[in-house]
KOLKE-606164 format. One record per residue (C-alpha): x, y, z negated. Coordinates in nm, 3 decimals. Layout:
REM KOLKE-606164
+---------+---------+---------+
|       x |       y |       z |
+---------+---------+---------+
|       X |       Y |       Z |
...
+---------+---------+---------+
REM end
This chain:
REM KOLKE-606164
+---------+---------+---------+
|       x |       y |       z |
+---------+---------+---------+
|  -9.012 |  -0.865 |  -1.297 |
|  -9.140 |  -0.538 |  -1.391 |
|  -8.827 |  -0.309 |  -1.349 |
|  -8.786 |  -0.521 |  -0.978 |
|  -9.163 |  -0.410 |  -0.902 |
|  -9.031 |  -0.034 |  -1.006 |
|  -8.740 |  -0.071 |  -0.863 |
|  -8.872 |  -0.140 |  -0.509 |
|  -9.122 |   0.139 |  -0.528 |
|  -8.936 |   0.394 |  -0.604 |
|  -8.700 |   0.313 |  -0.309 |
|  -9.030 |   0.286 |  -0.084 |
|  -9.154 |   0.610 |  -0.190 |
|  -8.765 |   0.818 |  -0.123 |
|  -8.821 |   0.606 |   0.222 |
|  -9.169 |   0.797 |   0.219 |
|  -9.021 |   1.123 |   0.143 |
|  -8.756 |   1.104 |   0.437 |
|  -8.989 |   1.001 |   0.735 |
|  -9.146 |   1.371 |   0.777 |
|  -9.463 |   1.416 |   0.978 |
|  -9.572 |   1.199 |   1.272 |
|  -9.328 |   0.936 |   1.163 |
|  -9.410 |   0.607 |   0.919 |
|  -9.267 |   0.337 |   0.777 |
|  -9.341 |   0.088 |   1.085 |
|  -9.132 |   0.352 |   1.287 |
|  -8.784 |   0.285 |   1.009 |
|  -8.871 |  -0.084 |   0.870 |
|  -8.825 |  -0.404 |   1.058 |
|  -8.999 |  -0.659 |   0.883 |
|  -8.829 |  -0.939 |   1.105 |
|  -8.504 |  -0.771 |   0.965 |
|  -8.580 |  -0.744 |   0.602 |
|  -8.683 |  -1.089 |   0.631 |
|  -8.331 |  -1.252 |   0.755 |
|  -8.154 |  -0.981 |   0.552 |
|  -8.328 |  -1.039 |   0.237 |
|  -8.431 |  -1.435 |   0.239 |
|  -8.764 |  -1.367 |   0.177 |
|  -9.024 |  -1.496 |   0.397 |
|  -9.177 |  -1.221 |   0.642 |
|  -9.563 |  -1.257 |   0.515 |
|  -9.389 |  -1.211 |   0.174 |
|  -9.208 |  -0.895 |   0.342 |
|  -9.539 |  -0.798 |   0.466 |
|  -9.742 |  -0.824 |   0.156 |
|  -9.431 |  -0.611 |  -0.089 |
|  -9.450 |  -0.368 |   0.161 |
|  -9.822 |  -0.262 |   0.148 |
|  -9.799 |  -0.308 |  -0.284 |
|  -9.879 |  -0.670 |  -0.293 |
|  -9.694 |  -0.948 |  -0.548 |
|  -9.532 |  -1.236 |  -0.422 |
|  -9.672 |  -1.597 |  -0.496 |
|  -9.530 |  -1.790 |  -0.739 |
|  -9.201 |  -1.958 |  -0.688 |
|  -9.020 |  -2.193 |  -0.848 |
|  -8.615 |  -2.076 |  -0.897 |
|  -8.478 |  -2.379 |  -0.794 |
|  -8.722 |  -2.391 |  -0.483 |
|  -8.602 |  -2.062 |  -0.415 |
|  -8.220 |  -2.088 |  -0.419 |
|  -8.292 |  -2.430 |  -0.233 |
|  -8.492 |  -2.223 |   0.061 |
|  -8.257 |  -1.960 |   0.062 |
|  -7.961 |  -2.165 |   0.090 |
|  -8.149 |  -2.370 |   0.393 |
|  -8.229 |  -2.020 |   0.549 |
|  -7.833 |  -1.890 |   0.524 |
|  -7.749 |  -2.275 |   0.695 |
|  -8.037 |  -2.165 |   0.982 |
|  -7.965 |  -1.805 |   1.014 |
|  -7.581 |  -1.744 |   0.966 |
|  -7.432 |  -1.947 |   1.211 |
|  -7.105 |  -2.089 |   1.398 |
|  -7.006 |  -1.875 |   1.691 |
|  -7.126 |  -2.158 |   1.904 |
|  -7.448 |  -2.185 |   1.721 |
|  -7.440 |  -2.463 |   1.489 |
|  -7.468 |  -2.511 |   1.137 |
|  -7.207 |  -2.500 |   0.904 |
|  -7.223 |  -2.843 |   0.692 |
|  -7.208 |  -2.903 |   0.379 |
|  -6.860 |  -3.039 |   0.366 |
|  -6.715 |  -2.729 |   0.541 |
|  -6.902 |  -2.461 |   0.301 |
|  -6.814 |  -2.653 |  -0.032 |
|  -6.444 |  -2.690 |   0.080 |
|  -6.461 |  -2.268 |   0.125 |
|  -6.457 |  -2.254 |  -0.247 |
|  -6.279 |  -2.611 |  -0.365 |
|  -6.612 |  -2.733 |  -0.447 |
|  -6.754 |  -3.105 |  -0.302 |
|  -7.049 |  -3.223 |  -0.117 |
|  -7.197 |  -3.380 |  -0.387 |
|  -7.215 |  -3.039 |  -0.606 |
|  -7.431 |  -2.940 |  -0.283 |
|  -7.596 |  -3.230 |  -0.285 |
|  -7.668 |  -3.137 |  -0.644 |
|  -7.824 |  -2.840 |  -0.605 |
|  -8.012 |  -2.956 |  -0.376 |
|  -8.159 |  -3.212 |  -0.557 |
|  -8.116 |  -3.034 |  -0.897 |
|  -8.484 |  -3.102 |  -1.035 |
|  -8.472 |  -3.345 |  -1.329 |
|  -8.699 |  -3.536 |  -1.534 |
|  -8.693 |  -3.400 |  -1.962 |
|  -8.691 |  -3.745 |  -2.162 |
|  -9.022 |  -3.797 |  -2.297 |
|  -9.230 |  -3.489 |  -2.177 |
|  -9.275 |  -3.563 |  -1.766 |
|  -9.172 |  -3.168 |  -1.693 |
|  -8.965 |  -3.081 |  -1.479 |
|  -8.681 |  -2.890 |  -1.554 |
|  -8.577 |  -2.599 |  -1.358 |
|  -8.213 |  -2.464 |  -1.387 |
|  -8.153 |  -2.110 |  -1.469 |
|  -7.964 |  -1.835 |  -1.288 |
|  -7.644 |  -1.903 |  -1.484 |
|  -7.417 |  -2.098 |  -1.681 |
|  -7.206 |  -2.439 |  -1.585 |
|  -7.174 |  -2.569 |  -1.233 |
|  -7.481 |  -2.450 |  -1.060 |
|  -7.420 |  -2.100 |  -1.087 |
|  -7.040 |  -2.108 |  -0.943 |
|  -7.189 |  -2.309 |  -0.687 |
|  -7.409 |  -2.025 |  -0.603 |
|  -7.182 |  -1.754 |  -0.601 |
|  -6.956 |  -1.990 |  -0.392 |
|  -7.262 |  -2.038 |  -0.117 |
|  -7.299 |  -1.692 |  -0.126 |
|  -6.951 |  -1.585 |  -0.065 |
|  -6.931 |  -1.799 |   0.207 |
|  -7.197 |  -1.670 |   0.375 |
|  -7.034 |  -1.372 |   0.463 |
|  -6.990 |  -1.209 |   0.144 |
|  -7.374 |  -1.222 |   0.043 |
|  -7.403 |  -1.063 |  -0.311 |
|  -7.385 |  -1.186 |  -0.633 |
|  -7.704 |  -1.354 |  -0.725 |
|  -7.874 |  -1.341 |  -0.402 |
|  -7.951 |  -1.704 |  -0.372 |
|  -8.164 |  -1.673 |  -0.740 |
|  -8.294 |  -1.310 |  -0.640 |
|  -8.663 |  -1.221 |  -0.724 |
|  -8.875 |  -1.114 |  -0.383 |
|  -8.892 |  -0.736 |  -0.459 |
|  -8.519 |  -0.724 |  -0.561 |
|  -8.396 |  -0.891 |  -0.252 |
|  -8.603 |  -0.646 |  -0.056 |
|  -8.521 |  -0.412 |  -0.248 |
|  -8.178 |  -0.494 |  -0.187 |
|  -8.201 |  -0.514 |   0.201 |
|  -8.406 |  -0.197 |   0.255 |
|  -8.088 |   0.012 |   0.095 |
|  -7.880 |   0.064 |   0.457 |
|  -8.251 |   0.172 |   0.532 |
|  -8.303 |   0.440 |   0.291 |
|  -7.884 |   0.538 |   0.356 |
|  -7.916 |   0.586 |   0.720 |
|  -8.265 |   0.842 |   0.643 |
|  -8.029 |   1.002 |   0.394 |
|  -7.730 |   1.078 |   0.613 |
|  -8.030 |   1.211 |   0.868 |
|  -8.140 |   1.452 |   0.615 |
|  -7.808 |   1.576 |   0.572 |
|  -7.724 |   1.662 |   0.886 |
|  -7.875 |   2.028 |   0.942 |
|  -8.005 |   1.936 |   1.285 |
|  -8.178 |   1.623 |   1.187 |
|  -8.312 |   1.857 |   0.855 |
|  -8.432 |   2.104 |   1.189 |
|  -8.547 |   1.810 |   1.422 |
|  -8.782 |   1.716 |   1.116 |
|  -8.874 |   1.996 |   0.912 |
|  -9.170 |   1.862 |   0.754 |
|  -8.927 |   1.609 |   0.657 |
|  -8.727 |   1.863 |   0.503 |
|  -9.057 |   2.019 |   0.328 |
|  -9.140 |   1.696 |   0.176 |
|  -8.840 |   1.624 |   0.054 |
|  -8.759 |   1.963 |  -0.090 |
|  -9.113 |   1.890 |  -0.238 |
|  -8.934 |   1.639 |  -0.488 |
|  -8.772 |   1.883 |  -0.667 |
|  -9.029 |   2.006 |  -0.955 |
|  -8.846 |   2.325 |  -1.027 |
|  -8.923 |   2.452 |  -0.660 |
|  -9.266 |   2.603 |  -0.624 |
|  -9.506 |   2.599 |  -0.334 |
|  -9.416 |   2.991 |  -0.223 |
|  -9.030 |   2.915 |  -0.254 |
|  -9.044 |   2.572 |  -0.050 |
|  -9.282 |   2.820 |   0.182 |
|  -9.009 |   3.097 |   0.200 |
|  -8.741 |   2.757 |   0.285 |
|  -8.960 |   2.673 |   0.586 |
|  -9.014 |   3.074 |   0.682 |
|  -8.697 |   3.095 |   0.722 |
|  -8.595 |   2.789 |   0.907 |
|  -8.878 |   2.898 |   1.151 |
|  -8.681 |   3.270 |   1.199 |
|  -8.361 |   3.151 |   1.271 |
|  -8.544 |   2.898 |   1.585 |
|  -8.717 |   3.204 |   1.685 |
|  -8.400 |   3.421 |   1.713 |
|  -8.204 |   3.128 |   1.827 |
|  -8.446 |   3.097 |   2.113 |
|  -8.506 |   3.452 |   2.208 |
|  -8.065 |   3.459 |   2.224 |
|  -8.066 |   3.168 |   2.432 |
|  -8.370 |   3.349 |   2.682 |
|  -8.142 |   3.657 |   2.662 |
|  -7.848 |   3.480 |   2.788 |
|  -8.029 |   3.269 |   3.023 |
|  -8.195 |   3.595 |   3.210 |
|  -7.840 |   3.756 |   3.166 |
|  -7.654 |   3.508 |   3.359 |
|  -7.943 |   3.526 |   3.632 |
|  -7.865 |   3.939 |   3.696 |
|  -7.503 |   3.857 |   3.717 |
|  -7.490 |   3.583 |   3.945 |
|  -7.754 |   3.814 |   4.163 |
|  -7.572 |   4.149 |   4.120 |
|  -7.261 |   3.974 |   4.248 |
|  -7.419 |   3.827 |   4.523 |
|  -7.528 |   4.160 |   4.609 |
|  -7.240 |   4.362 |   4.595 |
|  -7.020 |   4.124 |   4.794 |
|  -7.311 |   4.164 |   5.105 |
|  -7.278 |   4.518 |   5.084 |
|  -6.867 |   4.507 |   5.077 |
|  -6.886 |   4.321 |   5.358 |
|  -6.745 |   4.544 |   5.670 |
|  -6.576 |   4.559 |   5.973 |
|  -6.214 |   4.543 |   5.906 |
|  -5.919 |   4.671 |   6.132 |
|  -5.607 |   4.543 |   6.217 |
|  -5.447 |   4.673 |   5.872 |
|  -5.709 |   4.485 |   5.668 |
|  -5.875 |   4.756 |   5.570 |
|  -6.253 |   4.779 |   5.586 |
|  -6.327 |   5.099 |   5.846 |
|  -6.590 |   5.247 |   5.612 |
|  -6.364 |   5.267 |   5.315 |
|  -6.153 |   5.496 |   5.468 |
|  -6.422 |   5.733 |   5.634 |
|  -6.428 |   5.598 |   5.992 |
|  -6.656 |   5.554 |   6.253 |
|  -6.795 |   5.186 |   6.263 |
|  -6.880 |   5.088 |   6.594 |
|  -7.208 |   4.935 |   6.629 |
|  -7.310 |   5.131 |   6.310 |
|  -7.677 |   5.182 |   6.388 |
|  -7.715 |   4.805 |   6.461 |
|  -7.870 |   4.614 |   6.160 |
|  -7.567 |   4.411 |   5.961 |
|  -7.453 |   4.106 |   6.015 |
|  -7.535 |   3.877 |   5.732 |
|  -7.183 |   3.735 |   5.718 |
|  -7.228 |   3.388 |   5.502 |
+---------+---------+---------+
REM end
């Protein structure tokens, strides 16, 4: 239980470390998602997610909901439930080993307690990997899964997708606090070389921009001196095509204003 409890943390604080400024975790984290994805209820979700423990729970009442929530959630591709005959045949099993896990709580002889099966060993645990192969490859054990391990489990394509963001340089650019904080992990970097890191990001925007104003301003006197020089080319031509000013002769007309030929 303890190494689950660590286990989820840690992932929760490298999702922490990849948001950056004016991002959080509602902003990456669906909690309806993690919910379907990881079989754990939502208020459960809810409560892992702010540090909380999850009530108590049986681990036969668990792989019991969690096999009722894959029959509710993964469905037919006309919406209904696959039975029980159909996902014990998947995996030469029969109803009745269903049936048996379903109704796996037994009586001890002579004490009145209830006895609980474990996670493994005979029947009920090939029966569980079967369920959860046919539910579209789910993974090994994630019928019998403790809370913060199945969360832990589902928030994974979380943390990968924030990942593959960081490593893209324009993403690291789009987010540099992001970049900050994460560069922050590393405890052989100190505060004036993360400092120098961001400097420097900041200079190459600057000149990026001031190239891009450059260009933008360039392209404006182009487009204008062009405009300009084909006004002034403009002339009266003669029957050869050529303009009469070019080669020296009178234009007729010549003290009238020109005609702004468009």
């Amino acid at each position: 239980m303890r190494e689950a409890r660590r286990g989820l943390a840690e992932t929760l604080s490298h999702i922490d470390s990849l948001l950056g400024d004016g991002r959080s975790r509602e902003d990456v984290l669906d909690v309806g998602r993690l919910s379907l994805d990881s079989g754990v209820p939502r208020e459960v979700v809810e409560a892992l997610l702010e540090g909380g423990e999850p009530p108590a729970e049986d681990i036969t009442d668990r792989i019991v909901r969690r096999f009722g929530h894959l029959r509710e959630t993964r469905l037919r591709p006309d919406g209904s439930r696959h039975s029980y005959e159909e996902i014990a045949a998947a995996f030469g099993a029969s109803r009745a080993s269903l049936s048996n896990l379903l109704n796996s709580r037994r009586r001890t002889a002579g004490r009145g307690a209830e006895q609980r099966p474990g996670r493994s060993g005979g029947p009920l645990a090939s029966t569980q990997a079967g369920i959860e192969t046919f539910y579209f490859g789910q993974p090994n054990g994630w019928l019998s899964a403790e809370p913060e391990t199945a969360l832990d489990d589902a928030l994974q394509p979380v943390l990968r997708g924030l990942e593959e963001q960081a490593a893209d340089p324009m993403a690291r650019l789009r987010h540099a606090h992001g970049l900050r904080r994460l560069a922050a992990r590393a405890p052989q970097l100190a505060e004036e070389e993360i400092q120098l890191v961001t400097d420097w990001i900041d200079t190459i925007l600057e000149r990026r921009r001031a190239q891009d104003a450059r260009g933008a301003q360039g392209a404006q006197g182009a487009q204008g001196a062009e405009g300009e020089q084909g006004t002034q080319g403009q002339g009266v031509r003669r029957p050869g095509g050529q303009r009469a000013q070019d080669q020296g002769a009178p234009t007729p007309g010549a003290d009238a204003p020109p005609r702004d030929v468009r």
